[in-house]
py3Dmol code that shows the C-alpha trace and the ligand (Angstrom):
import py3Dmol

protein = """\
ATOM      1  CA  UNK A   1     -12.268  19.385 -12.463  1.00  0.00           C
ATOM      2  CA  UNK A   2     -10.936  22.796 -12.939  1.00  0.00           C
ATOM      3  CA  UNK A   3     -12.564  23.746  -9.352  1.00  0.00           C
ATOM      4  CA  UNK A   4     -11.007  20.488  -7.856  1.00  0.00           C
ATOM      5  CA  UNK A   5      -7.490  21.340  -9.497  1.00  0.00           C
ATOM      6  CA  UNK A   6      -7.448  24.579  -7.993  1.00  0.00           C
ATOM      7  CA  UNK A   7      -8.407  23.066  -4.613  1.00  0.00           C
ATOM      8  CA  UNK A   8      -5.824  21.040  -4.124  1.00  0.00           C
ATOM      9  CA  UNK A   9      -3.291  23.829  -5.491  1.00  0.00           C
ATOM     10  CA  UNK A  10      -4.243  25.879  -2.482  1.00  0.00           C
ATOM     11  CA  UNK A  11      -4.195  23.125  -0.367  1.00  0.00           C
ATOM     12  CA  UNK A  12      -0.690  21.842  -1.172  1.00  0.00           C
ATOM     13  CA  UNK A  13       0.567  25.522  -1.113  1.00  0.00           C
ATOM     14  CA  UNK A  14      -1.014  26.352   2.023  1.00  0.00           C
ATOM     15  CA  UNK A  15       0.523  22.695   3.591  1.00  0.00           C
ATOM     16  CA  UNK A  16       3.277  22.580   6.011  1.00  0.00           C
ATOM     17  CA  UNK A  17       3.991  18.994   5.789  1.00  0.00           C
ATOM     18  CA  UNK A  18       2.272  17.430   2.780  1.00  0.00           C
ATOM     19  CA  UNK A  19       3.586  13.883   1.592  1.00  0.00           C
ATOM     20  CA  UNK A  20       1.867  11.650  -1.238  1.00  0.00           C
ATOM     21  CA  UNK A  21       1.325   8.216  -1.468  1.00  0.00           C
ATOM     22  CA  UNK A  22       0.929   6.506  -4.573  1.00  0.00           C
ATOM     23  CA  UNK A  23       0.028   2.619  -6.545  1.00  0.00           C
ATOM     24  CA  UNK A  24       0.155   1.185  -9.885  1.00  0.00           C
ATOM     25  CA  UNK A  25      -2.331   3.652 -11.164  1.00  0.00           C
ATOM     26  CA  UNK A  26       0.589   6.233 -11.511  1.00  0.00           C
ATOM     27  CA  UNK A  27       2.520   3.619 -14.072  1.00  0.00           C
ATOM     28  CA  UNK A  28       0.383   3.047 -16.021  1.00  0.00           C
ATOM     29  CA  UNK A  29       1.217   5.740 -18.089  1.00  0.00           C
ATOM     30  CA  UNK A  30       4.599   4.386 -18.743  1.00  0.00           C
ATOM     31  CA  UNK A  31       3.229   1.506 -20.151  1.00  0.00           C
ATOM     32  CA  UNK A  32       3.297  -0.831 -16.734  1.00  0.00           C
ATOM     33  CA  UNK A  33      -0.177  -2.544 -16.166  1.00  0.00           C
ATOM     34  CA  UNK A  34      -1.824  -2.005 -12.691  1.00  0.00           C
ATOM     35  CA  UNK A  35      -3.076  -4.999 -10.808  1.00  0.00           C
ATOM     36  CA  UNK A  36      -6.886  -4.279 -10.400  1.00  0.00           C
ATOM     37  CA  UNK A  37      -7.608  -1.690 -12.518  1.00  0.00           C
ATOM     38  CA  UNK A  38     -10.056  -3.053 -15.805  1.00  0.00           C
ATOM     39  CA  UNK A  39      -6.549  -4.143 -17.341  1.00  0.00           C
ATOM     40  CA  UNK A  40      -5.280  -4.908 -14.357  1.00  0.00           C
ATOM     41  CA  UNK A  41      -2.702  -8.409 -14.298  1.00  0.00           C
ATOM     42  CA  UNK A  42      -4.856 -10.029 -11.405  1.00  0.00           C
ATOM     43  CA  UNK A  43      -7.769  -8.713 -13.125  1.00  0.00           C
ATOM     44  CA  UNK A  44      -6.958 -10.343 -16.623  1.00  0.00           C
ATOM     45  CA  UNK A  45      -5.074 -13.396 -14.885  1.00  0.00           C
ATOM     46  CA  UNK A  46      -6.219 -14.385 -11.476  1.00  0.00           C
ATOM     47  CA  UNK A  47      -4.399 -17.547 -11.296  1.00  0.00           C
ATOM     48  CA  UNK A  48      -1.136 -15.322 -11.038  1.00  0.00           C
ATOM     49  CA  UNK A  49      -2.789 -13.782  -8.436  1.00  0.00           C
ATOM     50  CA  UNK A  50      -3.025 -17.152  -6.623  1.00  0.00           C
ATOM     51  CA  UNK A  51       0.967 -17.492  -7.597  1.00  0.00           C
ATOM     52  CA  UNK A  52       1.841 -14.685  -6.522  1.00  0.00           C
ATOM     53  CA  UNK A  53      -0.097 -15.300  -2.798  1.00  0.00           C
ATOM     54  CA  UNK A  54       2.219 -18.575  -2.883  1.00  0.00           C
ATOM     55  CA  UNK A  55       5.281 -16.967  -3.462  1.00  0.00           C
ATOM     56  CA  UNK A  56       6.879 -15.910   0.340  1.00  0.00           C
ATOM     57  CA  UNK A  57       5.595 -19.474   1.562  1.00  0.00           C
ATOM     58  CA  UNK A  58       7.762 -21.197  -0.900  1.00  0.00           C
ATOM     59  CA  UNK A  59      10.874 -19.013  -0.339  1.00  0.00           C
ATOM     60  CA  UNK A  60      10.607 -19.610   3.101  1.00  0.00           C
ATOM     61  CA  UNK A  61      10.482 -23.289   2.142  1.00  0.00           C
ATOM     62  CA  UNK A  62      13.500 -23.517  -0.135  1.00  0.00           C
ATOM     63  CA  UNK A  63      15.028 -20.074  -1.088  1.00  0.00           C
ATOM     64  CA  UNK A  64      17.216 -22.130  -3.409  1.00  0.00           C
ATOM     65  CA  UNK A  65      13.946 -23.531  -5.782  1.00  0.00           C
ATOM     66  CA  UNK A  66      12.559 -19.965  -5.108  1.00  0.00           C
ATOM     67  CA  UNK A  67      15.713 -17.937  -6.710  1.00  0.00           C
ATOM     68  CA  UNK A  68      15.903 -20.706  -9.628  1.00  0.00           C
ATOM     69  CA  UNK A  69      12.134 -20.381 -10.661  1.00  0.00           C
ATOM     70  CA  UNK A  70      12.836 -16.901 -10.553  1.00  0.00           C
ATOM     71  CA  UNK A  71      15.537 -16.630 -12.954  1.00  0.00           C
ATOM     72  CA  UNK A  72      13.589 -18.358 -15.228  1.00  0.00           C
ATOM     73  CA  UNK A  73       9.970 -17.109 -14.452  1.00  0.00           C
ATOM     74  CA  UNK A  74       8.733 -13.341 -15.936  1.00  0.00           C
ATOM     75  CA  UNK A  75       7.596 -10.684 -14.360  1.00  0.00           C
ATOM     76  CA  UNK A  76       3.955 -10.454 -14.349  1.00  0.00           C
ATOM     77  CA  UNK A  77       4.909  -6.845 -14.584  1.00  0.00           C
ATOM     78  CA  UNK A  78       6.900  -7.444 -17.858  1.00  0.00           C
ATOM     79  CA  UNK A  79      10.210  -6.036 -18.329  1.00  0.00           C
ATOM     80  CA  UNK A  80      10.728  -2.842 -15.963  1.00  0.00           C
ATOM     81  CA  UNK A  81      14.113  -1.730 -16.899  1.00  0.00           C
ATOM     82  CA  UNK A  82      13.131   0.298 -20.179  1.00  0.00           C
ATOM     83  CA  UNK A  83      10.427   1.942 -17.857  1.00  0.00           C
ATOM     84  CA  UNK A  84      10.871   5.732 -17.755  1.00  0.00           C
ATOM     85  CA  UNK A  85       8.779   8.124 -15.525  1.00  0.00           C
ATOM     86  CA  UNK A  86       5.832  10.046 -16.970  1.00  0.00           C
ATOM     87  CA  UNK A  87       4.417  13.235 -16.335  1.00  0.00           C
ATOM     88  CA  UNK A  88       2.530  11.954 -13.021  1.00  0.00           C
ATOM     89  CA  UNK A  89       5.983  11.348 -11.281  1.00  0.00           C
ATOM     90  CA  UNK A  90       7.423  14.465 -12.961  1.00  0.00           C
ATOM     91  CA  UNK A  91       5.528  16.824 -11.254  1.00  0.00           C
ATOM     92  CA  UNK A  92       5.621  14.733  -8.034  1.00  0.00           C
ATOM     93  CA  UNK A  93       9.636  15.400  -8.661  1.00  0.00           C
ATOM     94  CA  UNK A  94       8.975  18.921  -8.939  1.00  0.00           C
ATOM     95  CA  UNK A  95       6.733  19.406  -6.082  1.00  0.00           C
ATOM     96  CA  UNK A  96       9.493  17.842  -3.652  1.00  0.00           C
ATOM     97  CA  UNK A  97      11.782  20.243  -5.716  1.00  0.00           C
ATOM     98  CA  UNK A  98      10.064  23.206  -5.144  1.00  0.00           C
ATOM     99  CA  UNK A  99       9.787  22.271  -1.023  1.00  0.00           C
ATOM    100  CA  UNK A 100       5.813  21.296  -1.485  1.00  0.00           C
ATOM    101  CA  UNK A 101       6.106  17.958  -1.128  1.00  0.00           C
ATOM    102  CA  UNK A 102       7.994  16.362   1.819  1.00  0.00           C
ATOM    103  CA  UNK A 103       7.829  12.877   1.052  1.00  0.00           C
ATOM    104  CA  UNK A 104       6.498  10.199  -1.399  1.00  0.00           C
ATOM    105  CA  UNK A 105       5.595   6.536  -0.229  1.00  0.00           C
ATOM    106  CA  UNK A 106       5.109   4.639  -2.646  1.00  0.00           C
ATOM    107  CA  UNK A 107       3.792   0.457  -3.095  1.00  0.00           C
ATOM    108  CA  UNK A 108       5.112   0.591  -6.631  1.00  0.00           C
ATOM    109  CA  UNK A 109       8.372  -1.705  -6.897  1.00  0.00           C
ATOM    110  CA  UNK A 110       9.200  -0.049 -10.565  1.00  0.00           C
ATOM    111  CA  UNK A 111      11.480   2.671  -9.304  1.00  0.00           C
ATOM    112  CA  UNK A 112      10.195   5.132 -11.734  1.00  0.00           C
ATOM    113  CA  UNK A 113      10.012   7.981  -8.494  1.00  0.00           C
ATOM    114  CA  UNK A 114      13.839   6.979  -8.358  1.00  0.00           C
ATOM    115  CA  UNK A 115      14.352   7.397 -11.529  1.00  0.00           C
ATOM    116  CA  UNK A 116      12.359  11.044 -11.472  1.00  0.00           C
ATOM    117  CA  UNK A 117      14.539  12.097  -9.179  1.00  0.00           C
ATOM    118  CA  UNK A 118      12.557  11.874  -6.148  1.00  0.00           C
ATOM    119  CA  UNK A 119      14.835  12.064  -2.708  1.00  0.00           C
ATOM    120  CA  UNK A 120      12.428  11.380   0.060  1.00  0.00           C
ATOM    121  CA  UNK A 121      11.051   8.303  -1.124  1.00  0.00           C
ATOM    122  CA  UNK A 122       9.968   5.077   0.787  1.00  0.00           C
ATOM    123  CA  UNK A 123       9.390   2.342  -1.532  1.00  0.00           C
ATOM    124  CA  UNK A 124       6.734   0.698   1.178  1.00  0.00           C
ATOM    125  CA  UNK A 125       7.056  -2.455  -1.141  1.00  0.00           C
ATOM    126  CA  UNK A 126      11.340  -2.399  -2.210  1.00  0.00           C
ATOM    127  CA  UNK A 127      12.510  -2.086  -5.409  1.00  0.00           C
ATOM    128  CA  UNK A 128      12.880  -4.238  -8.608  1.00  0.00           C
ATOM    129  CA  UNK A 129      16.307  -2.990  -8.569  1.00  0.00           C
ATOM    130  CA  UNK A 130      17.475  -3.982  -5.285  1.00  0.00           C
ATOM    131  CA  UNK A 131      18.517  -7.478  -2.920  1.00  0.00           C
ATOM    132  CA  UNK A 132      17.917  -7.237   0.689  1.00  0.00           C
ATOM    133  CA  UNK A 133      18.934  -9.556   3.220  1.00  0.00           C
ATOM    134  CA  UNK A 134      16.078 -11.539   5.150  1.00  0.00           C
ATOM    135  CA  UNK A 135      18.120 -11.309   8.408  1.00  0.00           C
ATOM    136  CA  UNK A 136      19.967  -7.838   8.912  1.00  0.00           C
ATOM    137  CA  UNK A 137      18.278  -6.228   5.967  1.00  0.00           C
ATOM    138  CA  UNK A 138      20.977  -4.803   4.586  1.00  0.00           C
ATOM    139  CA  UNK A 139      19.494  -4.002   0.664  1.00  0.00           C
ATOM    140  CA  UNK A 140      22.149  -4.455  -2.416  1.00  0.00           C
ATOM    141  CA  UNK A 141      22.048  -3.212  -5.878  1.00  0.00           C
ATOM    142  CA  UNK A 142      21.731  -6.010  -8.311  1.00  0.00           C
ATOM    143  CA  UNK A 143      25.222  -5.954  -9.511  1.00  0.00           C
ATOM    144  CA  UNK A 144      26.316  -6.796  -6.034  1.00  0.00           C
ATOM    145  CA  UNK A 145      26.123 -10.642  -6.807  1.00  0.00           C
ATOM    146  CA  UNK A 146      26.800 -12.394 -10.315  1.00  0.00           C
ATOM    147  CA  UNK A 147      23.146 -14.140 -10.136  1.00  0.00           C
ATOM    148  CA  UNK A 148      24.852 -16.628 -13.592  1.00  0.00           C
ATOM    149  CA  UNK A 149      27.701 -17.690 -11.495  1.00  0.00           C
ATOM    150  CA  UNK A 150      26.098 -18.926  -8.361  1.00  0.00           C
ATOM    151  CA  UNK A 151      23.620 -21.079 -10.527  1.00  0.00           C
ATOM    152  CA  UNK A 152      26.316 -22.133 -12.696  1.00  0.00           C
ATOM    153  CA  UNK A 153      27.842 -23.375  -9.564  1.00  0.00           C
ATOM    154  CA  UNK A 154      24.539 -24.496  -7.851  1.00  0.00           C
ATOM    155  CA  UNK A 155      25.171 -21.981  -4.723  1.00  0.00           C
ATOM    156  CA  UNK A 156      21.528 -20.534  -4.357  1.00  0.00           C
ATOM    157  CA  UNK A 157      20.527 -18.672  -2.248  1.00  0.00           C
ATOM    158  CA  UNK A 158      22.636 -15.893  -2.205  1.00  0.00           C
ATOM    159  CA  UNK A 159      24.163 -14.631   1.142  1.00  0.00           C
ATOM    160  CA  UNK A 160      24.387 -11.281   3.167  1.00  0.00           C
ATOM    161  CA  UNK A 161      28.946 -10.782   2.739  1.00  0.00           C
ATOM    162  CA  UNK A 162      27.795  -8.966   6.207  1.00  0.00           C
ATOM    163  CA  UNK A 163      25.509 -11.909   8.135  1.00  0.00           C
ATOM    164  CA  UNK A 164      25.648 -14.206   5.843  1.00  0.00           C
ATOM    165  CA  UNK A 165      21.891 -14.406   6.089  1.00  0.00           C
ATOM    166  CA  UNK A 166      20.140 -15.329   3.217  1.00  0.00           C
ATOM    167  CA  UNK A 167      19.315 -12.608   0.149  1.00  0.00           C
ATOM    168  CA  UNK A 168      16.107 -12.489  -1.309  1.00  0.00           C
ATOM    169  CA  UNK A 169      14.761  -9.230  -4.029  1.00  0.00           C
ATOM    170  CA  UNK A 170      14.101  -6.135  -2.289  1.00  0.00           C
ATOM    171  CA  UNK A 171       9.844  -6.451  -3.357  1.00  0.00           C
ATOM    172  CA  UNK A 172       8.326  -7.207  -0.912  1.00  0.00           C
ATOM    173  CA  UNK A 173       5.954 -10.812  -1.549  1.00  0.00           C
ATOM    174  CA  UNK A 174       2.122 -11.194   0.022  1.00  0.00           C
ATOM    175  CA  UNK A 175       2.297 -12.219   3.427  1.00  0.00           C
ATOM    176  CA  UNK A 176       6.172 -11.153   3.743  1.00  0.00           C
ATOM    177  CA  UNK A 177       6.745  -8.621   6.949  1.00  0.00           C
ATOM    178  CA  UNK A 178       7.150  -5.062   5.535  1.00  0.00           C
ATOM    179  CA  UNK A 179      10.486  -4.016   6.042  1.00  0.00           C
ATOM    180  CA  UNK A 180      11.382  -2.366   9.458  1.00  0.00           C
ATOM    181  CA  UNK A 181      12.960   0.644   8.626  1.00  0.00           C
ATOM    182  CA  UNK A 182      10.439   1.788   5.964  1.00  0.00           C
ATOM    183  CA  UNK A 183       7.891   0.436   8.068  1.00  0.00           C
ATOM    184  CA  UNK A 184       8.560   2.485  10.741  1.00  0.00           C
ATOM    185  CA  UNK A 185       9.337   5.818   8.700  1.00  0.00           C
ATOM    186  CA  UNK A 186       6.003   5.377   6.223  1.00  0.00           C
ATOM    187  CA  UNK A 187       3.996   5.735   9.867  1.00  0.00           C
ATOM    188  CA  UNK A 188       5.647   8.543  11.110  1.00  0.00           C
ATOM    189  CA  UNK A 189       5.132  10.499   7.945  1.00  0.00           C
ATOM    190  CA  UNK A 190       1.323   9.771   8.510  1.00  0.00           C
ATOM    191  CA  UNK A 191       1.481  10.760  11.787  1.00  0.00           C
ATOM    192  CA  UNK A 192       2.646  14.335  11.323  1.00  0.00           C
ATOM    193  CA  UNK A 193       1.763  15.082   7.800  1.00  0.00           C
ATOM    194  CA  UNK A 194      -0.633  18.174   7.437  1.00  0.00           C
ATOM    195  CA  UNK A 195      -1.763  16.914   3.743  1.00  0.00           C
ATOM    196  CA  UNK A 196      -1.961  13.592   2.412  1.00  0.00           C
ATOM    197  CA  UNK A 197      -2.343  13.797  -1.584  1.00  0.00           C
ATOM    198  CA  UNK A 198      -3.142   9.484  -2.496  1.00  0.00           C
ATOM    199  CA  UNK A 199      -2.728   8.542  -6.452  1.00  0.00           C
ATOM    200  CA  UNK A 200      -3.380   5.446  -8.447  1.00  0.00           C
ATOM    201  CA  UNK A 201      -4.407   2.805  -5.954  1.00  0.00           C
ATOM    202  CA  UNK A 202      -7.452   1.149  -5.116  1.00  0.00           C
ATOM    203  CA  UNK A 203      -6.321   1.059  -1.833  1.00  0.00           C
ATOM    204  CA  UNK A 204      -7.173  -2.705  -0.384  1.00  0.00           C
ATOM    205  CA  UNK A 205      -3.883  -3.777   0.061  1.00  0.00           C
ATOM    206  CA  UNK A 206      -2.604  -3.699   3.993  1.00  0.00           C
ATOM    207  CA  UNK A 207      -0.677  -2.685   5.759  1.00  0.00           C
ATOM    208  CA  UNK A 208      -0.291   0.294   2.905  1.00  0.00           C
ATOM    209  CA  UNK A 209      -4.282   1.324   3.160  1.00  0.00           C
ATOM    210  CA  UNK A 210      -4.075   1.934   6.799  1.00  0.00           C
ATOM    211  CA  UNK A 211      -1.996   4.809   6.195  1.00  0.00           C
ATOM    212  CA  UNK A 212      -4.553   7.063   5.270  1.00  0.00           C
ATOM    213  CA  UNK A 213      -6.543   6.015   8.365  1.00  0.00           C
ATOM    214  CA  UNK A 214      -3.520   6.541  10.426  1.00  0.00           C
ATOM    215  CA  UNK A 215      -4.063  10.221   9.196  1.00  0.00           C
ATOM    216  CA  UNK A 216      -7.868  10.427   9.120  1.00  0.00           C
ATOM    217  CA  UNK A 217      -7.050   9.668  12.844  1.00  0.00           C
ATOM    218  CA  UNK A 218      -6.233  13.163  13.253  1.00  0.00           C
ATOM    219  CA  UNK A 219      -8.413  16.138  12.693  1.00  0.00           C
ATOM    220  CA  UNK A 220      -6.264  18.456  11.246  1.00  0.00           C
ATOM    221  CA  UNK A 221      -5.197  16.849   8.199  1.00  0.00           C
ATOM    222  CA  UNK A 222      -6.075  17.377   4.314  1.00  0.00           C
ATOM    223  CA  UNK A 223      -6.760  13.675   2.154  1.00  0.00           C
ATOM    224  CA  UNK A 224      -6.943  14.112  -1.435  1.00  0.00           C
ATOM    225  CA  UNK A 225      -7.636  11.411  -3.516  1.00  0.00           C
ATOM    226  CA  UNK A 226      -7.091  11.206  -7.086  1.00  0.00           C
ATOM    227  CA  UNK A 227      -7.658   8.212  -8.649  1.00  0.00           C
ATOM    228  CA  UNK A 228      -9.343   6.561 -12.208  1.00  0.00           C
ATOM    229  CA  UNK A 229     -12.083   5.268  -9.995  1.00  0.00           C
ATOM    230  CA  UNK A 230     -13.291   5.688  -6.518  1.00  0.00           C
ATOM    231  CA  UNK A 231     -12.139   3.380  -3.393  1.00  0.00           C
ATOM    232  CA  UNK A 232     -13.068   2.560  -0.346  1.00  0.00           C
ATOM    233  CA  UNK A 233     -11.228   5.634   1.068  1.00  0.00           C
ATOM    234  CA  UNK A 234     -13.491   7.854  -0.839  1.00  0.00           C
ATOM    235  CA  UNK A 235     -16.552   5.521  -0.444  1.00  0.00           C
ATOM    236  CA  UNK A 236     -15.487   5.532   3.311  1.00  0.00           C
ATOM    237  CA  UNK A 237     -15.071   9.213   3.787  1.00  0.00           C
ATOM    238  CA  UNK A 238     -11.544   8.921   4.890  1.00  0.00           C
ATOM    239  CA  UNK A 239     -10.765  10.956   2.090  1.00  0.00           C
ATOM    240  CA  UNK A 240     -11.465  14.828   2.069  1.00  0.00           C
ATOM    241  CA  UNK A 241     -12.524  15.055  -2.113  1.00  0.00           C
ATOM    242  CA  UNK A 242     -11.557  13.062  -4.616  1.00  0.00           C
ATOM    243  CA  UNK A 243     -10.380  13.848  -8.050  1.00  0.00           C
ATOM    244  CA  UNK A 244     -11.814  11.305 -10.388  1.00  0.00           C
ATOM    245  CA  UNK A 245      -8.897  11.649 -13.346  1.00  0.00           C
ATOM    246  CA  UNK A 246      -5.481  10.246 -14.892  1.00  0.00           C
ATOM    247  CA  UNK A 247      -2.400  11.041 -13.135  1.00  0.00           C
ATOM    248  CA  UNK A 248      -0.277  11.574 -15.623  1.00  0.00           C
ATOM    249  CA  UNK A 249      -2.993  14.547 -16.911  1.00  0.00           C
ATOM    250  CA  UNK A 250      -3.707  15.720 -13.509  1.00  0.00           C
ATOM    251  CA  UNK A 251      -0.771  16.085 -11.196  1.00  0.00           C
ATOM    252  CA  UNK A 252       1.254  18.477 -14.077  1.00  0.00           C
ATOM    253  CA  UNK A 253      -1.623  20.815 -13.688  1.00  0.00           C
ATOM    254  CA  UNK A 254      -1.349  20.680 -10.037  1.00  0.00           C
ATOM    255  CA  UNK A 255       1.873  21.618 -10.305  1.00  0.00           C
ATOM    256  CA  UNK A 256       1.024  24.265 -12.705  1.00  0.00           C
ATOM    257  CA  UNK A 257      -1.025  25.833 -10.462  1.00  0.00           C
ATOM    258  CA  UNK A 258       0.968  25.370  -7.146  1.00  0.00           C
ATOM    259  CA  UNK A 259       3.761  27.643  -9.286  1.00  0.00           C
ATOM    260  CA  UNK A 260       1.386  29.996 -10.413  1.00  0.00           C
ATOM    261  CA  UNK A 261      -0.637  30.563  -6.816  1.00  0.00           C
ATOM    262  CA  UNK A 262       3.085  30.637  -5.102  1.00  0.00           C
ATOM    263  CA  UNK A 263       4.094  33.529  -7.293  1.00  0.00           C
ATOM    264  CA  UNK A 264       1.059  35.523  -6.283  1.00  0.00           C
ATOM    265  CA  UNK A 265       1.979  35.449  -2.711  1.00  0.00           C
TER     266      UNK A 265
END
"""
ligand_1 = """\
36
APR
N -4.455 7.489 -13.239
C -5.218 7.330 -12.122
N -5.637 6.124 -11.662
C -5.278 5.041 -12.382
C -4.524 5.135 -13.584
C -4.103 6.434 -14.000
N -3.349 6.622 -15.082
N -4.326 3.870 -14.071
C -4.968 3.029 -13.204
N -5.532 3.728 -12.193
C -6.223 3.219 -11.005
C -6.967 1.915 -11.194
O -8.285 2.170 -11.629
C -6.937 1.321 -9.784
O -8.009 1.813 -8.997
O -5.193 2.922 -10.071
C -5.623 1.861 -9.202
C -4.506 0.832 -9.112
O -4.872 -0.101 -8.145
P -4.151 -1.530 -8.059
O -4.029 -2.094 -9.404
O -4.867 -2.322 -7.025
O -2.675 -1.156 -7.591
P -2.158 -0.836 -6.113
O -3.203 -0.166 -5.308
O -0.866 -0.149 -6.250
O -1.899 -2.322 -5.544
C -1.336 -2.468 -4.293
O -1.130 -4.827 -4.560
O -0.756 -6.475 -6.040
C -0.203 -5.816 -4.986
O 2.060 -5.477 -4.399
C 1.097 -5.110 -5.335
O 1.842 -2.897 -4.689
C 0.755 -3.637 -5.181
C -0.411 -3.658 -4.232
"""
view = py3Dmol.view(width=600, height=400)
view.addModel(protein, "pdb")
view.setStyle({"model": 0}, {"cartoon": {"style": "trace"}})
view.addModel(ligand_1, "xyz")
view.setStyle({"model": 1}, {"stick": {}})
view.zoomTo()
view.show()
């Protein structure tokens, strides 16, 4: 591990355009269950799973029903808001802060990277914390519409005040189009980046896991994996090495060493 640590230290230092990507796995240590991990929700429940595949279809079918059952319906995530970062997205923070890391794209809708203080961030699948409109895709903070009022007065969905188009959350459902604009920017990021450093996911969910290949596509690139158990991107080869540990133990000693390796230079 030690060996591995230092690897990646040199790596990241030595990187002119390193990003990371990351999954559940890096929540967990704030106390937010993964999804296919051994204590994963789909894992544990896979009828939710089957829900959850459900859930764009019926929007599209009556975004009205769709916004009432979710008022009413909880998370499978559980409550988010009391959610604070741990020290995997820490040193993540500190990376970008210290001009190692250029970006973080990450599937995890918790906004704990936000909430680290994380600038260049693309949350690939939106944000508990945010409404986005279906048609322009202009994205609101929550306290942009009084969610009590318009089902007091029976006027779901909520609309765009720009397009009028209709509001759904900013998370982004199974089978829903990934928005454009992160879309767009989470591909160019793999397309240039010199290191790719991927944490807590298992990887099988798509579009997301064809970033990675996007960047195995070229030759001169770095992909570090570090992860509780191996995926198909190590099993694959896509990924350079793989770190077989927990985030939240891992990453601060990353950082550790990126500090310590920069002040020798
Ligand atoms: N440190 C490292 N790895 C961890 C840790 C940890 N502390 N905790 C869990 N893991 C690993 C698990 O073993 C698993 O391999 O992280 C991985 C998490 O994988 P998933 O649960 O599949 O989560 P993710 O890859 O983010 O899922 C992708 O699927 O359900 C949808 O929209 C949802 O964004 C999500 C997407």
């Amino acid at each position: 591990m030690e060996e591995l640590i230092e690897r990646a230290s040199r790596d990241l230092v030595n990187a002119k355009h390193a990003i990371a990507l990351t999954g559940a796995g890096i929540s967990t240590e704030s106390g937010i269950p993964d999804f296919r991990g051994p204590s994963g929700v789909w894992t544990k429940d896979p009828e939710a799973e089957r829900r959850a595949y459900r859930s764009y279809d019926r929007f599209l079918e009556d975004p009205g029903a769709w916004w009432e059952e979710r008022l009413t319906a909880p998370s499978v995530l559980g409550s988010l808001e009391e959610a604070v970062p741990n020290p995997g997205h820490r040193a993540l923070f500190e990376l970008e802060e210290l001009g190692v890391l250029k970006c973080v794209i990450t599937q995890n809708v918790d906004g704990l990277h936000e909430k680290a203080g994380n600038k260049h961030l693309l949350e690939y699948h939106g944000s508990v914390s945010k409404f986005r409109c279906t048609a322009c895709g202009l994205r609101f903070n929550q306290d942009a519409f009084d969610l009590a009022k318009l089902a007091s007065e029976n006027r779901f969905p909520p609309n765009c005040p720009e397009c009028r188009g209709i509001i759904k959350t900013d998370t982004v459902s199974f089978g829903e189009p990934i928005p454009g604009d992160v879309a767009r920017k989470s591909l160019e990021e793999a397309g240039k980046c010199d290191l790719m450093l991927i944490c807590g996911t298992s990887a099988v969910v798509y579009p997301f896991a064809s970033l990675p290949r996007v960047a195995r596509g070229r030759t001169a690139v770095t992909i570090i994996e570090l992860n509780a158990e191996p995926t198909p991107l190590t099993g694959e080869g896509i990924s350079d090495y793989f770190i077989q540990g927990k985030t939240g133990e891992v990453l601060p000693r990353i950082a550790e060493e990126v500090k310590k390796i920069r002040k020798q230079v």
